[in-house]
C-alpha positions as protocol buffer text, in pm:
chain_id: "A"
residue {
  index: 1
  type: UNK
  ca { x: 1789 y: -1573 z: -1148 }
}
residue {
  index: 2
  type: UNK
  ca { x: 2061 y: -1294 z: -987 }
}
residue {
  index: 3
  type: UNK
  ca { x: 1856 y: -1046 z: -1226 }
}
residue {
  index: 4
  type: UNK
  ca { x: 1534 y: -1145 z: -1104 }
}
residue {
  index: 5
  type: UNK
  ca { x: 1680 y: -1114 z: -765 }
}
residue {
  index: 6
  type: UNK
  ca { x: 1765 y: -778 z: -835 }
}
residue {
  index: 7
  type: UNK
  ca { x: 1476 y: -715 z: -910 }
}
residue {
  index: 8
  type: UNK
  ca { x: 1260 y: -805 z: -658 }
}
residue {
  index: 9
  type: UNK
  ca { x: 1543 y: -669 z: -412 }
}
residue {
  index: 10
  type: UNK
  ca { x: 1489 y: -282 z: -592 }
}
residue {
  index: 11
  type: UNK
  ca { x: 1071 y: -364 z: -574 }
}
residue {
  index: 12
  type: UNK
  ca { x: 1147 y: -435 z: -186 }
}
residue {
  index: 13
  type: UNK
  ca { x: 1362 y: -148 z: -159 }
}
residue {
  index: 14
  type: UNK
  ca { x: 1065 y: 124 z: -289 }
}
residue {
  index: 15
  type: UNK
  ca { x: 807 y: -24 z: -109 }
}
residue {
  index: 16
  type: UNK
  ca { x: 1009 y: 18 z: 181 }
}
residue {
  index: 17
  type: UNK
  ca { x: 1088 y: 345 z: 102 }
}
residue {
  index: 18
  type: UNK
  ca { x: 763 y: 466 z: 38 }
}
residue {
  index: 19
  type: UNK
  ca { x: 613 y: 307 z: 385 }
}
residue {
  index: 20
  type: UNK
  ca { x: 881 y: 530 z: 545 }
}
residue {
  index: 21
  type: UNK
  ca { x: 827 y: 821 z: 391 }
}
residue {
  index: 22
  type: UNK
  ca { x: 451 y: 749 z: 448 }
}
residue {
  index: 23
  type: UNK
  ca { x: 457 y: 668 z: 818 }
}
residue {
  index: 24
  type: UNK
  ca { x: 512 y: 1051 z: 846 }
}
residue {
  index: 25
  type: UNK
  ca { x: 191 y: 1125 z: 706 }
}
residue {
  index: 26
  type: UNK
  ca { x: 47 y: 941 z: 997 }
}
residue {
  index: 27
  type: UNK
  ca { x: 154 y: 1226 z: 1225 }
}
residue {
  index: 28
  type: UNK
  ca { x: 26 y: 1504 z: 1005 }
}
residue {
  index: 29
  type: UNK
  ca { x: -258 y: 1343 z: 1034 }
}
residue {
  index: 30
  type: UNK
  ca { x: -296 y: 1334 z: 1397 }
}
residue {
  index: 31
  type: UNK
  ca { x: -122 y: 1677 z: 1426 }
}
residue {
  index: 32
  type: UNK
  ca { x: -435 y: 1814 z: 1187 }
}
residue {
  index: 33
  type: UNK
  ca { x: -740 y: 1634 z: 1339 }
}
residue {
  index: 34
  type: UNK
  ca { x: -559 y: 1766 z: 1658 }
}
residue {
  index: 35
  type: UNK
  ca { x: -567 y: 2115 z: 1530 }
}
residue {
  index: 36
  type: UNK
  ca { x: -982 y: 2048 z: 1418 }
}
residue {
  index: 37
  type: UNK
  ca { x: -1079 y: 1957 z: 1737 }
}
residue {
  index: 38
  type: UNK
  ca { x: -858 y: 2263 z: 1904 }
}
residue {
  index: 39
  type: UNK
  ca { x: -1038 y: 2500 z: 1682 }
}
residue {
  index: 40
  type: UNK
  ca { x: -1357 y: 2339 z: 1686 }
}
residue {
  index: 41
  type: UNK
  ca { x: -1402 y: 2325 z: 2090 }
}
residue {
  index: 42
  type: UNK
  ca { x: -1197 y: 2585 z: 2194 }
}
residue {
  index: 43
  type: UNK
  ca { x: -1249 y: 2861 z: 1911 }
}
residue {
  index: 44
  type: UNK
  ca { x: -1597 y: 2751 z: 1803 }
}
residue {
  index: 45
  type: UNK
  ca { x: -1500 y: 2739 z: 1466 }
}
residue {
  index: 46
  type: UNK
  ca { x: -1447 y: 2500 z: 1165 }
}
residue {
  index: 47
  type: UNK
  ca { x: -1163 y: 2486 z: 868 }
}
residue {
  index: 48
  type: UNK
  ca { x: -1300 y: 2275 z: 606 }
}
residue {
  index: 49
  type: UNK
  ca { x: -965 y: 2290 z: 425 }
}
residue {
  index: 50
  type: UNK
  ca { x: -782 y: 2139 z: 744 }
}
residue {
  index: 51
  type: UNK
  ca { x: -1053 y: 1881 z: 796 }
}
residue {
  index: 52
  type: UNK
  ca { x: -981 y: 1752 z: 407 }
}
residue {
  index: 53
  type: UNK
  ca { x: -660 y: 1751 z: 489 }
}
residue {
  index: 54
  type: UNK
  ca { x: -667 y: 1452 z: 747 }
}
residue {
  index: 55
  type: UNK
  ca { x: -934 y: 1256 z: 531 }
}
residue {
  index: 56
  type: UNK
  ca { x: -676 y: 1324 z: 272 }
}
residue {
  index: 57
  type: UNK
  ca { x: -381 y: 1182 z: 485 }
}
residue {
  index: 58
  type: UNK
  ca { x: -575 y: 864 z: 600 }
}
residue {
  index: 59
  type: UNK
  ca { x: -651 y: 812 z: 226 }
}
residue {
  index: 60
  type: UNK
  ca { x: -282 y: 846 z: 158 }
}
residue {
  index: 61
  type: UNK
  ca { x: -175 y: 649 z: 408 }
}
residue {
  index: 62
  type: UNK
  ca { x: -379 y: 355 z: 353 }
}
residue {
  index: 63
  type: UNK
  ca { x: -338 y: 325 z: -27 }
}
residue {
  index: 64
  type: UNK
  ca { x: 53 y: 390 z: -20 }
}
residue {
  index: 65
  type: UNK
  ca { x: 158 y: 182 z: 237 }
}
residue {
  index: 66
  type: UNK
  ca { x: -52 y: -156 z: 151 }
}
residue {
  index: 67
  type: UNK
  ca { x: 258 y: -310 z: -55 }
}
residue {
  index: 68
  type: UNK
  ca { x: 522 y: -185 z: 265 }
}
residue {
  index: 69
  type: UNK
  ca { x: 259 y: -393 z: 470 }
}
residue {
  index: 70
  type: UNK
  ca { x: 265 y: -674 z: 224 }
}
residue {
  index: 71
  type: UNK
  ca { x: 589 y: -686 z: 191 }
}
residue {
  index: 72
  type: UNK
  ca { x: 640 y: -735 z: 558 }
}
residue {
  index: 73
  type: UNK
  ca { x: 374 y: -972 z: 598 }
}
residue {
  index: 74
  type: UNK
  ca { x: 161 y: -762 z: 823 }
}
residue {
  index: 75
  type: UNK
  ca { x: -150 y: -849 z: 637 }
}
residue {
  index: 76
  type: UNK
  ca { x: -469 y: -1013 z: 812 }
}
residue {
  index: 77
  type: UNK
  ca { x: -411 y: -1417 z: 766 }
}
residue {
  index: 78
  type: UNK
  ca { x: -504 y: -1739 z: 850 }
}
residue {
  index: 79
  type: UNK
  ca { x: -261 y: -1929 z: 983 }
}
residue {
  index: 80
  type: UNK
  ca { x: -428 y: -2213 z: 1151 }
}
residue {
  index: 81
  type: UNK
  ca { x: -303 y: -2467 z: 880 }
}
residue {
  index: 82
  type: UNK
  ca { x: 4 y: -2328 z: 691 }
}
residue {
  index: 83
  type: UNK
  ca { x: 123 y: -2273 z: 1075 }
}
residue {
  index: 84
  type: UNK
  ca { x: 234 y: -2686 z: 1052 }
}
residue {
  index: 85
  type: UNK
  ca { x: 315 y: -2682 z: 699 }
}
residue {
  index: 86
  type: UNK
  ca { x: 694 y: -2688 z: 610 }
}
residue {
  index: 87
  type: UNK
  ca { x: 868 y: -2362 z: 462 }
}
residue {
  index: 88
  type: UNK
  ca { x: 795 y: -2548 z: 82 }
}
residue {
  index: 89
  type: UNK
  ca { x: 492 y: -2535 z: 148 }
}
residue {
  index: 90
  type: UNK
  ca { x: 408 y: -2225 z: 264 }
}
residue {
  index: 91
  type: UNK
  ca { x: 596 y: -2076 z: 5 }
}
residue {
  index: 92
  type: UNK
  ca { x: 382 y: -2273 z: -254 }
}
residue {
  index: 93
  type: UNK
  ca { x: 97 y: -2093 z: -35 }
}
residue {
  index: 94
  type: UNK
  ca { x: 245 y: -1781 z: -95 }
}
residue {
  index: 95
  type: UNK
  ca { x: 309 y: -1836 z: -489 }
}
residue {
  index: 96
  type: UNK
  ca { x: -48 y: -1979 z: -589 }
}
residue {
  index: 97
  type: UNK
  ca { x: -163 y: -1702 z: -353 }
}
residue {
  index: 98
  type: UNK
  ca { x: -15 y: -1403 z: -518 }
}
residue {
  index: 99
  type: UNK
  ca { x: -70 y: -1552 z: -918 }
}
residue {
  index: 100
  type: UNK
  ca { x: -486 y: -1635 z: -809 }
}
residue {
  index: 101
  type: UNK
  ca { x: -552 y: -1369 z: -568 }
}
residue {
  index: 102
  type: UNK
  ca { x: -327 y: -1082 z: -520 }
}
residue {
  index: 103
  type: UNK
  ca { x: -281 y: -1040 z: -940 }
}
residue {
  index: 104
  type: UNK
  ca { x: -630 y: -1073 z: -1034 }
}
residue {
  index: 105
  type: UNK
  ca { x: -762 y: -827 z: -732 }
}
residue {
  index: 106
  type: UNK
  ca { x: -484 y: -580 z: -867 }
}
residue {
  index: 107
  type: UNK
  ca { x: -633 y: -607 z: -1199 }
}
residue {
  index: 108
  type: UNK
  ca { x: -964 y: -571 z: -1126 }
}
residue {
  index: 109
  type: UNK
  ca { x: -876 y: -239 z: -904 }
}
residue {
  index: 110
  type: UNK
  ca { x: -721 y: -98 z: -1153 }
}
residue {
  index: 111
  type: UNK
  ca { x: -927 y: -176 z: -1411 }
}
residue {
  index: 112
  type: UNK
  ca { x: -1256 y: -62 z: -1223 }
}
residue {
  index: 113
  type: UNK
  ca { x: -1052 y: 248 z: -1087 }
}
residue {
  index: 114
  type: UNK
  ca { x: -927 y: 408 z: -1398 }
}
residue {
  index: 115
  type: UNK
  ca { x: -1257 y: 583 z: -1550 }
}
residue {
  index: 116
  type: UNK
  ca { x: -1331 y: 713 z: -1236 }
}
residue {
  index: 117
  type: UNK
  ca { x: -967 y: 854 z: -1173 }
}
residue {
  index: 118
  type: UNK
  ca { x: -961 y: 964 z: -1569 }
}
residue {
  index: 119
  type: UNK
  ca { x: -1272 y: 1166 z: -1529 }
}
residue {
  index: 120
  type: UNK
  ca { x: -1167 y: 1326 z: -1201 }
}
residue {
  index: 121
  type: UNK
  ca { x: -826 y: 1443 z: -1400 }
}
residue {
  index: 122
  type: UNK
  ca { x: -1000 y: 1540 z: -1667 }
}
residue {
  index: 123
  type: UNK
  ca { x: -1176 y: 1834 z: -1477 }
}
residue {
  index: 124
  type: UNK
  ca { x: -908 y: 1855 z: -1230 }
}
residue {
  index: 125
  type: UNK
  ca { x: -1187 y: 1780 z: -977 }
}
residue {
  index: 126
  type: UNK
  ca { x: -1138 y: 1989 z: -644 }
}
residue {
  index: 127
  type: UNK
  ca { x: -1385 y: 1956 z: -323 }
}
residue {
  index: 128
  type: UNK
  ca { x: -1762 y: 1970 z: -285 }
}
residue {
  index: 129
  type: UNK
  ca { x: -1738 y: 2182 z: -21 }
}
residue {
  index: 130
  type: UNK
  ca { x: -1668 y: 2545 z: 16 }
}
residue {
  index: 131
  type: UNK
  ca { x: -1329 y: 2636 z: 146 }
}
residue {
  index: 132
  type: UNK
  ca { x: -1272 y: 2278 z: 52 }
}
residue {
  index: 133
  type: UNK
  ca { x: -911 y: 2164 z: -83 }
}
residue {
  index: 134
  type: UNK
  ca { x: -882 y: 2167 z: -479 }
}
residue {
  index: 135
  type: UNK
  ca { x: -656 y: 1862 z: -530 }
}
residue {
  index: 136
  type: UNK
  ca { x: -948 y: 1566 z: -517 }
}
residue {
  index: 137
  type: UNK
  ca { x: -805 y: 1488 z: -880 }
}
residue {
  index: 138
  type: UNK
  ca { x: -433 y: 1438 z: -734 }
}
residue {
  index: 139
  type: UNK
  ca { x: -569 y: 1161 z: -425 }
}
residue {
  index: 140
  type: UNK
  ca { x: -820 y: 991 z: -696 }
}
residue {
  index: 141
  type: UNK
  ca { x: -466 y: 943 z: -914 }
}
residue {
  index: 142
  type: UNK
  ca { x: -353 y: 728 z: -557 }
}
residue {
  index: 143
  type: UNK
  ca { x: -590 y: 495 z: -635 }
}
residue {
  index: 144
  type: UNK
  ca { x: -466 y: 389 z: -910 }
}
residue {
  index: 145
  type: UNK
  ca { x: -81 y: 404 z: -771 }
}
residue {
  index: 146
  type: UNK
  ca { x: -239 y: 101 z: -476 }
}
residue {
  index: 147
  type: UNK
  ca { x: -301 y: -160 z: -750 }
}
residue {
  index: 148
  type: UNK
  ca { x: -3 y: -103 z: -924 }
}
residue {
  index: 149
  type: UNK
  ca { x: 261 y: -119 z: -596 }
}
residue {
  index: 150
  type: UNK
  ca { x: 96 y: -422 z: -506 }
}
residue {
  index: 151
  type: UNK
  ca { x: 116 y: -569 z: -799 }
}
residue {
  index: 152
  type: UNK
  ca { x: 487 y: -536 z: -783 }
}
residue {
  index: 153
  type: UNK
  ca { x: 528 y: -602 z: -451 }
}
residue {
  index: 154
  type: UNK
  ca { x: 355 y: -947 z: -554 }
}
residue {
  index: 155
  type: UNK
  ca { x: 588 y: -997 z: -807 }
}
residue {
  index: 156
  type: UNK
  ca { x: 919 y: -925 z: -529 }
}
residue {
  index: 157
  type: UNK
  ca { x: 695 y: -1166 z: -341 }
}
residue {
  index: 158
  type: UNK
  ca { x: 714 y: -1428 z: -615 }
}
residue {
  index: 159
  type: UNK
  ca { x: 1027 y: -1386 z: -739 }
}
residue {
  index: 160
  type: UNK
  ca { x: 1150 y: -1456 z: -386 }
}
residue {
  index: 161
  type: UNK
  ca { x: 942 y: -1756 z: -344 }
}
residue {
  index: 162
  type: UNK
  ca { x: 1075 y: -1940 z: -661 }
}
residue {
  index: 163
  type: UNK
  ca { x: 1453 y: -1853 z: -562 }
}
residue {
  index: 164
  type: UNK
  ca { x: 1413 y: -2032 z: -258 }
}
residue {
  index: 165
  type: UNK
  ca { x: 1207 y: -2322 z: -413 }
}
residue {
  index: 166
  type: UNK
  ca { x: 1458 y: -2363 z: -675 }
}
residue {
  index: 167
  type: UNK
  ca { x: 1762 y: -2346 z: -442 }
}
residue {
  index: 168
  type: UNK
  ca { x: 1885 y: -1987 z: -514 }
}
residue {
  index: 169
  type: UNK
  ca { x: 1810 y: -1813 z: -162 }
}
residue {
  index: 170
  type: UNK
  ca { x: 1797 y: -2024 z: 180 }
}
residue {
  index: 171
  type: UNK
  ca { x: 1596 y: -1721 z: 288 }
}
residue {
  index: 172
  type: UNK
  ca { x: 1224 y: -1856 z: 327 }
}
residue {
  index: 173
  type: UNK
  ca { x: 1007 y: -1552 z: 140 }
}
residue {
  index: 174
  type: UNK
  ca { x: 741 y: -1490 z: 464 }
}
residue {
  index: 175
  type: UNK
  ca { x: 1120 y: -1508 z: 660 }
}
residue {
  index: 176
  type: UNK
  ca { x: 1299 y: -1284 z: 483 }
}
residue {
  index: 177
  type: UNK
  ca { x: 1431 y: -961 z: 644 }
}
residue {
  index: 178
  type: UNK
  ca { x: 1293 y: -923 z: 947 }
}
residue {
  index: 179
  type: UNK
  ca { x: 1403 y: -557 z: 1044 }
}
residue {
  index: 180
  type: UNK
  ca { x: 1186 y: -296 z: 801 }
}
residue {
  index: 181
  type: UNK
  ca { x: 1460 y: -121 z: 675 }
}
């Protein structure tokens, strides 16, 4: 079980990482919608490029840090009944949860994503637009990087549940680490 541990502790670890490294996108987004709307209403002009360039970042953002956010339980739930359940339970919740929902929905993104992605690489598809950016084909490969982190993340998620079902961590899994670093 140590190995497993390991494991899930290095998964943890990356996910972390990465929703670090991409909480700076956040203000390079702001900082380039703030430059569109200074150039729009003060210079009367547009930059198609720059305007890409914050879809681009809210794209990013949102597909790279879903596993941080999973692994630190800030996910949308229901609590209204697991709330008075005991931390067994809830980490029985958590288990059945990840192996009939999170897996299968990781699967299925995947799967459903990777024509679309392989067809955009393929052509090296760039923007619609004029003066658009030419990297389309690099944020369509994201989408295939979301499934994947949150797959893994599932599995730290799992791993950590069955060590403290079986014994091997007192640390409840939806408990675990509370400061994100």
């Amino acid at each position: 079980m140590s190995h497993l541990m390991g494991l899930a502790k290095w998964i943890d670890r990356c996910n972390t990482w990465i929703g670090h490294g991409v909480a700076w996108l956040t203000l390079a987004m702001v900082l380039s919608t703030f430059a569109v709307v200074v150039l729009r209403y003060l210079f009367h002009t547009g930059w198609i490029a720059l305007q890409e360039v914050g879809v681009y970042l809210h794209a990013l953002v949102f597909m790279l840090a879903a596993a941080y956010t999973l692994r630190f339980d800030g996910h949308v739930r229901v609590d209204v009944l697991s709330q008075r359940l005991s931390p067994r339970a809830k980490a029985w919740i958590e288990l059945l949860g990840v192996a009939l929902l999170l897996w299968p929905t990781c699967i299925f993104l995947f799967w459903i994503s990777w024509e679309y992605v392989a067809a955009s690489w393929a052509v090296r598809e760039g923007s619609r637009e004029a003066g658009g950016l030419n990297g389309v084909w690099l944020l369509k490969g994201v989408m295939l990087a979301l499934p994947v982190q949150l797959g893994l993340q599932g599995l730290a998620q799992v791993i950590h549940g069955l060590g403290f079902l079986i014994g091997a961590t007192r640390e409840s899994p939806r408990h675990r680490e509370a400061d994100h670093g």
